[in-house]
C-alpha positions as CSV (number, residue, x, y, z in Angstrom):
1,X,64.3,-134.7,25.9
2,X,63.7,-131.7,23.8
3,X,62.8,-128.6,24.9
4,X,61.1,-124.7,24.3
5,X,63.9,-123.1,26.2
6,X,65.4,-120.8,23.0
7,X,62.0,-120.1,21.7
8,X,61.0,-119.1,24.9
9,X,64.0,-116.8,25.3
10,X,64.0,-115.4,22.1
11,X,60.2,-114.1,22.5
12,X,61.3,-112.1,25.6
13,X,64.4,-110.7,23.1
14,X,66.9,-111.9,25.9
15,X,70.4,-113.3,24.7
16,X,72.0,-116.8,26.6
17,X,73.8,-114.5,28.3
18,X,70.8,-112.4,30.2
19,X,68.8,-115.9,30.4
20,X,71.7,-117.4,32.2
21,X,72.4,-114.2,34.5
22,X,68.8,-114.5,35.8
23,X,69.0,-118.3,36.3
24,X,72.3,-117.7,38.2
25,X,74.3,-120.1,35.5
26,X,76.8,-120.0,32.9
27,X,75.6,-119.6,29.0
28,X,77.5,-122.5,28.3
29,X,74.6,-124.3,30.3
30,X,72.5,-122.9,28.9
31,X,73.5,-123.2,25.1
32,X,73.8,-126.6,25.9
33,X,70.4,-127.2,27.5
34,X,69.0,-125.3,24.2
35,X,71.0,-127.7,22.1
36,X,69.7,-131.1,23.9
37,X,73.0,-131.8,25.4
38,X,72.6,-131.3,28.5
39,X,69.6,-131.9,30.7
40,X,68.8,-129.7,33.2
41,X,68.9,-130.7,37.1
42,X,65.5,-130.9,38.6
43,X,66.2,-127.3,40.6
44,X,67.4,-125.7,37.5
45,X,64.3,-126.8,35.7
46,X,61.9,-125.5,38.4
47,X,63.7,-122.5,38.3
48,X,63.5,-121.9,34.9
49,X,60.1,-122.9,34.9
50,X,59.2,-120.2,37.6
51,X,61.4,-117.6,35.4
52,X,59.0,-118.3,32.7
53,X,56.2,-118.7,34.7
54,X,54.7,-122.1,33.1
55,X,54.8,-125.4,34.3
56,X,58.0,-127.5,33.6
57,X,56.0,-130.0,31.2
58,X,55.6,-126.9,29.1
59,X,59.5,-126.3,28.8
60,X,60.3,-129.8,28.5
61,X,59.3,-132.4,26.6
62,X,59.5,-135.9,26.0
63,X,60.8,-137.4,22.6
């Protein structure tokens, strides 16, 4: 699954580190959900959907 998760971030100037304070994680996570290695649980991706404020299907996509 690839995603739109370090574009996204980077038009809002914030760093892993101030992405993952606001979704309550570590920026290992999210380094590794930027780099496809990790897939996000189905909360997570809500949540980072609602950060955002788009619909999850424009976050993530299917190969």
């Amino acid at each position: 699954m690839r995603n739109r998760l370090k574009v996204l971030r980077a038009e809002r100037d914030w760093s892993q580190g101030d992405l993952a304070e606001r979704l309550q994680v570590s920026r290992q996570s999210v380094n590794a959900i930027e780099t496809g290695k990790y897939n996000p649980s189905l909360p997570l991706a809500f949540r980072i959907a609602d950060l955002f404020g788009l619909p999850i299907e424009a976050i993530f996509l299917k190969d």
